[in-house]
N, C-alpha and C positions, 0 to 999 in steps of 0.2 A: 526610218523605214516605214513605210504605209501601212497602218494598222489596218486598214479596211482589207486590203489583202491577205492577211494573218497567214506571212509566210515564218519560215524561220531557217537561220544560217548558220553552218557551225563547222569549225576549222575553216573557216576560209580567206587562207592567206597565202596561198600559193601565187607563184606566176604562167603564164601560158605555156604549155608544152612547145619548144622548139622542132620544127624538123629540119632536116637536111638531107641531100643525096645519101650522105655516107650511114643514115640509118641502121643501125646493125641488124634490128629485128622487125619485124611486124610490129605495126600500134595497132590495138586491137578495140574497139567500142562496140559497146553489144547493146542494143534498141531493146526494150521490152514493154510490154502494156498489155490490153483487150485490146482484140479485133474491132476494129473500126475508129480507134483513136488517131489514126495516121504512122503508126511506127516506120510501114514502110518509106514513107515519104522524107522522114528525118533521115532514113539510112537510105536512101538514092541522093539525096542531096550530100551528104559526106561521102560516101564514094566518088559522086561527082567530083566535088572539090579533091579530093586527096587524087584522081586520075587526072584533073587537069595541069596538077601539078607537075604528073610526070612517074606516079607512085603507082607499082605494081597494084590492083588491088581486085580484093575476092571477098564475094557477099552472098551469105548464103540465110534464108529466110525462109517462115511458117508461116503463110499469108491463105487467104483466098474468102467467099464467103463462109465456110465451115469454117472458119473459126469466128464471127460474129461474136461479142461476146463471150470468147474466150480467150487464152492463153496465146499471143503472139510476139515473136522475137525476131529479129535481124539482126547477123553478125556481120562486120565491118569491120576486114583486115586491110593493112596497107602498108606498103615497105618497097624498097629498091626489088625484092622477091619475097613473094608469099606463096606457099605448096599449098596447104590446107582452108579452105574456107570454113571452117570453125573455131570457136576460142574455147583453149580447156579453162578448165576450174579455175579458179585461181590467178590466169592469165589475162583478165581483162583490164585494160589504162583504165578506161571510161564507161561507166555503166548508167547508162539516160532510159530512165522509167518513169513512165505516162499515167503509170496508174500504182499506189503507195504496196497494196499488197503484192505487186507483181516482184516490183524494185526490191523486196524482200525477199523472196521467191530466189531470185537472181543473183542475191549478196554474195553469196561465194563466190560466184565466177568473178570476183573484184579481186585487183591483186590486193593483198594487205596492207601493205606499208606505202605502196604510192598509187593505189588506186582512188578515181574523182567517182564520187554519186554525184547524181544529178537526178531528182526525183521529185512528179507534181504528188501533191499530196492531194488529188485526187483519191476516192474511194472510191469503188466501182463493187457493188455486196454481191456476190452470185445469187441469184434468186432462188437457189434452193439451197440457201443456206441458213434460214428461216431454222427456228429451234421448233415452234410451231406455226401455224396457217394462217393464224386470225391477223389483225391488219396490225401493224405496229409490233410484232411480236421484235422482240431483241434476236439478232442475229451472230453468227461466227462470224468474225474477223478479227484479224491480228490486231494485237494490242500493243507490237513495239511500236516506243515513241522516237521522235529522230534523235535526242540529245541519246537512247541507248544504243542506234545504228551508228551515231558518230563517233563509239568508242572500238569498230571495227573497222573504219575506215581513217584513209587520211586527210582527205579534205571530201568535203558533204556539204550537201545543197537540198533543203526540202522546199519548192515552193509553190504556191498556190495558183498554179500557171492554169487553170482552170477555170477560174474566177478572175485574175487579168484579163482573159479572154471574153467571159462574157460580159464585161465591163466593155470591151470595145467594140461588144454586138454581137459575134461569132463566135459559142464555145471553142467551134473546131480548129478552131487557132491556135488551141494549147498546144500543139503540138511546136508551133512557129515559132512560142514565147519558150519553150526550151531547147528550141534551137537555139535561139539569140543566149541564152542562157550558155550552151556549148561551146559558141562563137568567141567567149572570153577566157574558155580552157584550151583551145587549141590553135597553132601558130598560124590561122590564114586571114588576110588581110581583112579588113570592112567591105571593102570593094567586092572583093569577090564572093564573101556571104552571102551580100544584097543581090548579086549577079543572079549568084545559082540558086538562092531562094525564091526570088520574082520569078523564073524559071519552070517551077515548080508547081507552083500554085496559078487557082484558074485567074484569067485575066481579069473577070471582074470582083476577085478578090484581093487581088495587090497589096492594095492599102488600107487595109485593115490585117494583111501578113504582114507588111511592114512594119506596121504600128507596132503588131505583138512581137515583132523578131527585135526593134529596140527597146520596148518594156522588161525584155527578158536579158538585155544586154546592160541595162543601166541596174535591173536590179540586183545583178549580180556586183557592179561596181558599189552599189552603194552598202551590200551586204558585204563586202568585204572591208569597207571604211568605218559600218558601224557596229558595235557589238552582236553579239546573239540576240537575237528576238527572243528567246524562250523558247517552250517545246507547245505552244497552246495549239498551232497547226498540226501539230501530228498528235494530237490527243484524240482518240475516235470518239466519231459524234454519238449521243446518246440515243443510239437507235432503239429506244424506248419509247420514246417522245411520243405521245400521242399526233396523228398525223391524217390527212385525207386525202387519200391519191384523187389525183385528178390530171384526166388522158388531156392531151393536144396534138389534134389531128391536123395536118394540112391536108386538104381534099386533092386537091390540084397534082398533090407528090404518088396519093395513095391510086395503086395500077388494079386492086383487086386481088393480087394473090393469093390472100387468105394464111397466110404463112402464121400472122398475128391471131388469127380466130382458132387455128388449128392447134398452135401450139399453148396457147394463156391455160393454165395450171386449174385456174378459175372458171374457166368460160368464161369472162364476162365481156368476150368483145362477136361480134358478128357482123355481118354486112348486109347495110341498109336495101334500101331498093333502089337505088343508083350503086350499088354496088362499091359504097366506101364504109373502111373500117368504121366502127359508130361504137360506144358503151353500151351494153345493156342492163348491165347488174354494177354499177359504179359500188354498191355496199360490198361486194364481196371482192372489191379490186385491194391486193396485198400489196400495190405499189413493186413489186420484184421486178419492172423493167423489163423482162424478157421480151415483150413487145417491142418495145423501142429501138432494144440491140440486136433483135432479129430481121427489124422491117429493112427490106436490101434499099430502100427509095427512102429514108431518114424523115417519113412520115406520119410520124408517130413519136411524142416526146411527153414524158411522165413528170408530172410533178407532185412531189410531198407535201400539201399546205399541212403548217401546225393549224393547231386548233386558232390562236390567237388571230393567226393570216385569214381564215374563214371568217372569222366574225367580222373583221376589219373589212372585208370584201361586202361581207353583207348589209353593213349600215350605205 
């Protein structure tokens, strides 16, 4: 298993859910993450497939821009007949989470005994979840690890589909690589994955979805061939760390709306005399992102150097 990825796998030795006409009940899989990770687009594309099949099906979802950076879900039922477009408690096959504190957030709605996790370990920190202000402060976030989620579920997947993605240029493909990741829990051919995935995404993104929809299908073969990796991916990072945000603006994306100036906790962004977002007080930037996951034009991306990565820059 790829240690650069530092994913990790556990219980995973199941085989692919079968369907059939004769279906008794709903299968039910429930999308969760932060707004703007693509949730909907994993749950359009399985509807898709489970309707082209022939399968009743009902999706009911918490999208829009208000939720940027927040709390969003997609439920995905499907069956010969489905009445309700949401899944209770309890009732979910397939639970696929985009982002590690959310997929926890959600664990209940997994049935117990034969419910699949499927979860990037992704951490996404709310920005006001700061204990205090000053830069690097230690923050709230859950502290279970996956080897303790694996003892309420039946088969569990935590993996670093995050960082697959940016390995292949596009964060925003994590979304792709856990689909591919899906693709080997449930009964629908290869063919028509790649159909209705290419489908989905923009045309001059293809291949580089392609790429992460089979990174995400082999590593789940290969996790299931090789032991557990450990629980080292789902260990939270030590957001202690001394660190130095620093903004990346693409001009070309940014339209002016100021959404970033108005809302940063800090003040420290304003707009130039070309009227694009710009730093002004980089010392008092807490790195919380808010900027980022609020800008609607994905022109704005934060980054945490440690101290080590500054100096190495600066020789």
């Amino acid at each position: 298993m790829n240690e650069q990825s530092k994913v990790a796998a556990l219980n995973a030795d199941s085989e692919p859910v079968a369907f059939n006409a004769a279906l008794a009940e709903p299968f039910n899989v429930l999308i969760v993450g932060v707004g703007g990770q693509g949730v909907i687009m994993v749950s359009k594309v399985l509807a898709s497939l489970a309707q082209a099949h022939g399968f009743e099906v009902k999706q009911s979802e918490v999208h829009g821009m208000a939720k940027r950076g927040g709390t969003v879900f997609s439920h995905v039922r499907f069956g010969p007949k489905v009445w309700s477009p949401t899944i209770a408690k309890g009732e979910a096959d397939v639970l696929i989470a985009l982002e590690w504190a959310e997929g926890l957030r959600w664990l209940p709605h997994l049935k117990r005994d034969t419910g699949v996790f499927i979860c990037d370990t992704k951490r996404i920190v709310p920005p006001f979840a700061c204990l205090n202000r000053k830069l690097g402060a230690k923050m709230r976030y859950s502290t279970e690890t996956a080897e303790q989620v694996s003892a309420y579920v039946s088969e569990a997947y935590a993996i670093d589909a995050t960082r697959m993605a940016e390995d292949l240029g596009n964060d925003r493909a994590a979304n792709v690589v856990l689909l591919g990741a899906l693709s080997t829990v449930l009964d629908f051919s290869l063919p028509e994955w790649e159909r209705t995935v290419t489908s989905f995404v923009p045309k001059k993104t293809i291949a580089v979805n392609t790429a992460a929809f089979e990174l995400g299908r082999n590593w789940i073969a290969e996790a299931k061939r090789a032991p557990p990796a450990g629980d080292a991916a789902a260990t939270p990072a030590p957001t202690h760390t001394p660190y130095t945000a620093r903004l990346e603006i693409t001009e070309a994306w940014c339209k002016s709306c100021e959404i970033c100036v108005k809302l940063c906790p800090e003040r420290c962004l304003t707009l130039n005399a070309d009227r694009i977002a710009t730093m002004t007080a980089p010392e008092k930037c807490t790195g919380c992102r808010l900027c980022e996951w609020l800008c609607p034009d994905f022109a704005i991306r934060v980054h945490l150097d440690t101290e080590a990565a500054v100096m190495e820059a600066a020789r």
